[in-house]
N, C-alpha and C positions, 0 to 999 in steps of 0.2 A: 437446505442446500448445504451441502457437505464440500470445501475449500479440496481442489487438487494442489493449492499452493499458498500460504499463509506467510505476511511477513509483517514488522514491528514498522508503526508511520510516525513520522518524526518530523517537525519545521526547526531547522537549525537558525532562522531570523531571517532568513536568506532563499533557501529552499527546501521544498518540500524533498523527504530520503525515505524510501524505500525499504528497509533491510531485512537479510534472516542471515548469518552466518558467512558463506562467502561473497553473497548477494546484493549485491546493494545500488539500487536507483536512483536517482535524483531528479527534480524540477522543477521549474521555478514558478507551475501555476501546476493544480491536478491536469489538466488537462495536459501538457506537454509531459507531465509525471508517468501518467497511463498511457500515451505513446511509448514513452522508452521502458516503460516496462514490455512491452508488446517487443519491442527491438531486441533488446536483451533475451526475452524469453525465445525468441527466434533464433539467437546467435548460440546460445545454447544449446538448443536442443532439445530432445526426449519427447516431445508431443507432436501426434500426428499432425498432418497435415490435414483441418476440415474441420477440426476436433476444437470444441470448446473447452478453455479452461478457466478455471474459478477461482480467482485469487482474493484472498481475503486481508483486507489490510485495517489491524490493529494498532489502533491510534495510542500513543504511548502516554496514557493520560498525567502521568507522573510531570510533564513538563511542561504542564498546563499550571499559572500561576497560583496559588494556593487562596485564591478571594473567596470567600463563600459565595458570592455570585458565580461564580466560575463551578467552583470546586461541587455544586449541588446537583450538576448531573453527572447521571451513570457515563462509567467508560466509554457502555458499548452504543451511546448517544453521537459518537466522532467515530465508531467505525465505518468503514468502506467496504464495500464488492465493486469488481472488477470481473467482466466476463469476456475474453477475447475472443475470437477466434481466429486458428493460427493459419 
């Protein structure tokens, strides 16, 4: 499955953020996260209306605490997909 929209996932201690450049989501459980990403995406723009799209969200594993219990899985073990339809 090939992402229409890829962005960097981040917990600031607080909430969970979203980001790629001007982009940037926030919430404070995934669940309310992938709502406003769905909001945003809408308020936005560029995707049909009916039309799935595939966001892929890259866990920014750098700001995971450096334990070797932690640090012994792969990145791509905390990423996410996201499928909306708009």
């Amino acid at each position: 499955m090939r992402p229409d929209f890829e962005v960097k996932l981040t917990h600031d201690g607080r909430e969970w953020i979203a980001a790629d450049g001007d982009f940037e989501v926030r919430g404070r459980t995934l669940k309310e996260l992938d709502q406003n990403i769905k909001k945003a995406l809408e308020s936005r723009g560029g995707f049909c209306e009916g039309t799935q799209v595939k966001i892929l969200m890259k866990f920014a594993h750098e700001t995971l605490p450096d334990y070797q219990r932690v640090r012994q899985y792969m990145p791509a073990y905390f990423n996410r997909w996201l499928v909306i339809k708009m």
